[in-house]
DSSP file (Angstrom, degrees, kcal/mol; ACC not computed):
  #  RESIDUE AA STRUCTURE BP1 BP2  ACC     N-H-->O    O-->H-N    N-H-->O    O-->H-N    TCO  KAPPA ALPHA  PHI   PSI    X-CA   Y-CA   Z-CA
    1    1 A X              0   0    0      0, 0.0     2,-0.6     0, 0.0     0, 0.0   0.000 360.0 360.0 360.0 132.9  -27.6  -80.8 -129.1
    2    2 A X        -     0   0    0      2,-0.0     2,-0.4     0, 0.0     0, 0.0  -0.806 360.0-166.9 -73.9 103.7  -29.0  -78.1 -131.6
    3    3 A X        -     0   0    0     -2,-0.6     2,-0.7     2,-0.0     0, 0.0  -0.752  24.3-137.8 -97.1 126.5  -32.8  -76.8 -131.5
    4    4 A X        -     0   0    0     -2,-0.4     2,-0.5     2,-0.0    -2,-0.0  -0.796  12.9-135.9 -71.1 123.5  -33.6  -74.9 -134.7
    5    5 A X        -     0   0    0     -2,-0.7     2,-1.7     1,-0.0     3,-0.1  -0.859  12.1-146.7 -77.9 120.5  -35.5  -72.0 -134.7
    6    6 A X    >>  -     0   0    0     -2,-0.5     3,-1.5     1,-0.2     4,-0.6  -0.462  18.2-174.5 -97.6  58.2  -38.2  -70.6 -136.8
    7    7 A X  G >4 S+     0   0    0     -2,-1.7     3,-1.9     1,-0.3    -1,-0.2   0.754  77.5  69.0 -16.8 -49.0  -37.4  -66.9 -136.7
    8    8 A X  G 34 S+     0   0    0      1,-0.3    -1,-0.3    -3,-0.1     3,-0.1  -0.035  87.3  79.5 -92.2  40.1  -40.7  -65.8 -138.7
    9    9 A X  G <4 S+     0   0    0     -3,-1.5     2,-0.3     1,-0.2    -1,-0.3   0.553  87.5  55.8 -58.4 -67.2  -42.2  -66.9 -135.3
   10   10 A X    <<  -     0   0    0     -3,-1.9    30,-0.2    -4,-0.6    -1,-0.2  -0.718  63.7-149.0-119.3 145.7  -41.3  -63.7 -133.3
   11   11 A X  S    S+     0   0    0     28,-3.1     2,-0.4    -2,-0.3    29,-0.2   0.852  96.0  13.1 -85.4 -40.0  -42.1  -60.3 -134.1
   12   12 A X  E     -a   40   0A   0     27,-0.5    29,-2.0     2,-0.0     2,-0.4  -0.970  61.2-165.2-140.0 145.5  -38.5  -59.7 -132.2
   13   13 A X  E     -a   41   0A   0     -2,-0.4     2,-0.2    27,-0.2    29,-0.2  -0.943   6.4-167.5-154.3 121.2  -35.5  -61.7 -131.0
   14   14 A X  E     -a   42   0A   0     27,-3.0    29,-1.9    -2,-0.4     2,-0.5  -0.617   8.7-156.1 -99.9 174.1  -33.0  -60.6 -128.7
   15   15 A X        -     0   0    0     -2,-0.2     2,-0.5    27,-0.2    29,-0.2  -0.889  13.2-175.3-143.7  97.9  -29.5  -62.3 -128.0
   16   16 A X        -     0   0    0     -2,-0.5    29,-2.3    27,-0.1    30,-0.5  -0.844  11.7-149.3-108.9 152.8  -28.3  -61.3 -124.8
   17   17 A X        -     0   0    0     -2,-0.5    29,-0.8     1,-0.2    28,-0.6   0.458  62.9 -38.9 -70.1-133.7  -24.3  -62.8 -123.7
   18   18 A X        -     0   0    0     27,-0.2    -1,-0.2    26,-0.1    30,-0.1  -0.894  48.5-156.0-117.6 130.8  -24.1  -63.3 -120.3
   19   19 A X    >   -     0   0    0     -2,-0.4     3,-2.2    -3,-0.1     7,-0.1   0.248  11.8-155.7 -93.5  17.0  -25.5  -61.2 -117.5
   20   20 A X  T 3  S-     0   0    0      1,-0.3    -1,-0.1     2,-0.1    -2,-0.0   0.733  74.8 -47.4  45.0  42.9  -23.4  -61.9 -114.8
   21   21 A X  T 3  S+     0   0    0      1,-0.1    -1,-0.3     3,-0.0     3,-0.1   0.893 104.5 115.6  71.2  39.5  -26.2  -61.0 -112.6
   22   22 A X    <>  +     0   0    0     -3,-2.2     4,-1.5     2,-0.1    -2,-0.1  -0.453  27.0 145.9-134.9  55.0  -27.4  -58.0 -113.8
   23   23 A X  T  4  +     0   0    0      2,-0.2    -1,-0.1     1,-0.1    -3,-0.1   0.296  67.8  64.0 -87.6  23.2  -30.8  -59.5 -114.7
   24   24 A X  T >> S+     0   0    0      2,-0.1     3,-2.1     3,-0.1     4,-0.6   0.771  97.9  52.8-119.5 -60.5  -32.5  -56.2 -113.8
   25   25 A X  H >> S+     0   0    0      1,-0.3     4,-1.6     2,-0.2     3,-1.2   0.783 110.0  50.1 -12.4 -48.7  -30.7  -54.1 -116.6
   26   26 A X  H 3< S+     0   0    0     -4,-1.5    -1,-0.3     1,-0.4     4,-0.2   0.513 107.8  51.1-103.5   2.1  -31.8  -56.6 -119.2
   27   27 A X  H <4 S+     0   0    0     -3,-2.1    -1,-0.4     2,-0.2    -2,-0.2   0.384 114.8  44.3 -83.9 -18.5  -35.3  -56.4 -118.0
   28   28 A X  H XX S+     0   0    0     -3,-1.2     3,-2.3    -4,-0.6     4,-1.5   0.881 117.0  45.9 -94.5 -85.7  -35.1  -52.6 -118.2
   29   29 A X  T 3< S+     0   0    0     -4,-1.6     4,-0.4     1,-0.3    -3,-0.2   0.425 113.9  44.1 -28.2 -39.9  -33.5  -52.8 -121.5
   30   30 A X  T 3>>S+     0   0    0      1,-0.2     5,-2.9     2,-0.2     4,-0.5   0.718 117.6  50.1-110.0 -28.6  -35.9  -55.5 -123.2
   31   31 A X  T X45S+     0   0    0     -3,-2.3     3,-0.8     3,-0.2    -2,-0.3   0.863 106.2  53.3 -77.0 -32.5  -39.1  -53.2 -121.4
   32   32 A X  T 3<5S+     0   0    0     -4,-1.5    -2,-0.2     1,-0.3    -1,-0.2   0.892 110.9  57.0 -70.9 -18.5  -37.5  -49.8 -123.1
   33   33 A X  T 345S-     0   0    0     -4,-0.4    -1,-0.3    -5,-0.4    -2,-0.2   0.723 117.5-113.6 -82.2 -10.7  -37.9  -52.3 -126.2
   34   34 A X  T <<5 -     0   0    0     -3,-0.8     2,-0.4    -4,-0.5    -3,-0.2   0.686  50.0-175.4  83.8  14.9  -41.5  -53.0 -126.1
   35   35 A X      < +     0   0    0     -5,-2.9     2,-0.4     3,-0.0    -1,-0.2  -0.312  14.4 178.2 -64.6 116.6  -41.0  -56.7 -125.2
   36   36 A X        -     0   0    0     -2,-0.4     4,-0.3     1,-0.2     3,-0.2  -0.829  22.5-150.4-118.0 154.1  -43.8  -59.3 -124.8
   37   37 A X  S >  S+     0   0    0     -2,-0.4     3,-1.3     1,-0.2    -1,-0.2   0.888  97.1  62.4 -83.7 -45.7  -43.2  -62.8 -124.1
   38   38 A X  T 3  S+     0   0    0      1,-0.3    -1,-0.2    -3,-0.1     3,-0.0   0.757 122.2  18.2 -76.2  -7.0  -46.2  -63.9 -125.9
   39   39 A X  T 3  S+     0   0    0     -3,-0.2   -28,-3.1     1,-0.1   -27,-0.5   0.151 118.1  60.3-137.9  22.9  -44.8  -62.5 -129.5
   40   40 A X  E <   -a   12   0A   0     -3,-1.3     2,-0.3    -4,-0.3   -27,-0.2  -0.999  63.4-144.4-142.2 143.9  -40.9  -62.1 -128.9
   41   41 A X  E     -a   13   0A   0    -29,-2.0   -27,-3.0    -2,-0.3     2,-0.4  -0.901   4.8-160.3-121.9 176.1  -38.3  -64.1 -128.1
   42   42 A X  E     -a   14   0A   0     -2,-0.3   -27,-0.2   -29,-0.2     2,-0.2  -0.937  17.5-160.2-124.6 126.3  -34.5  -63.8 -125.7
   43   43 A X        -     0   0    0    -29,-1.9     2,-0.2    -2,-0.4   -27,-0.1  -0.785   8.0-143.7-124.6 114.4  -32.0  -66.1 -126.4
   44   44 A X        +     0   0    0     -2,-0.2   -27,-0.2   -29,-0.2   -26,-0.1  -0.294  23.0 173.1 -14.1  96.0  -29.6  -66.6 -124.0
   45   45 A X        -     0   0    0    -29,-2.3   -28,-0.2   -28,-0.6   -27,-0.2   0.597  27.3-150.2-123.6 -18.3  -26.0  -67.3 -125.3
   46   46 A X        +     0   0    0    -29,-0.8     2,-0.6   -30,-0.5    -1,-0.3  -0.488  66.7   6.5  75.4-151.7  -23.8  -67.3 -121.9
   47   47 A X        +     0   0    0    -30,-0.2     3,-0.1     1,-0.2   -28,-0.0  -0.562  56.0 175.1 -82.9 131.7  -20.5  -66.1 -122.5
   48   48 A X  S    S+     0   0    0     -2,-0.6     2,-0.4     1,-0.3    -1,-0.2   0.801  77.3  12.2 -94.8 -29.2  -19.6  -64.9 -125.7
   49   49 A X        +     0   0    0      1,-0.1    -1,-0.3     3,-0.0     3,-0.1  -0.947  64.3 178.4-124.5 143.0  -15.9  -63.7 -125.1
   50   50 A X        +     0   0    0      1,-0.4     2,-0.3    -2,-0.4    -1,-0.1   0.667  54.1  36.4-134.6   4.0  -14.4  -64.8 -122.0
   51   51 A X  S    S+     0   0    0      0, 0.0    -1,-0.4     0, 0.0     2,-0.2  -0.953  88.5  22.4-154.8 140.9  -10.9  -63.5 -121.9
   52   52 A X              0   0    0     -2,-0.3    -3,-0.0    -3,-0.1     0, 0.0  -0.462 360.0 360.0 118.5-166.1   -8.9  -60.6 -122.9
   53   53 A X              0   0    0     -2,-0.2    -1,-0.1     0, 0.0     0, 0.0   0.409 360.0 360.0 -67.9 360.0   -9.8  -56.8 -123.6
């Protein structure tokens, strides 16, 4: 199932693949961005490639 999104929503929207456990990187990454929950959103995409180089 598909949810749309209303982009002019969020001041910022990231798209992070998959973090394979490295959910403290992308919490330093998304803080070096200025990231606030209450005006930004993360969407979560899983794996984007999953085999080869």
């Amino acid at each position: 199932m598909y949810h749309r999104i209303d982009g002019s929503c969020y001041r910022q929207i990231f798209v992070a693949g998959d973090v394979h456990g490295c959910y403290q990187a992308l919490q330093q990454q998304l803080q070096a961005r200025a990231f606030d929950p209450q005006q930004d959103l993360v969407i979560a995409v899983g794996d984007v490639i999953d085999r080869g180089p």
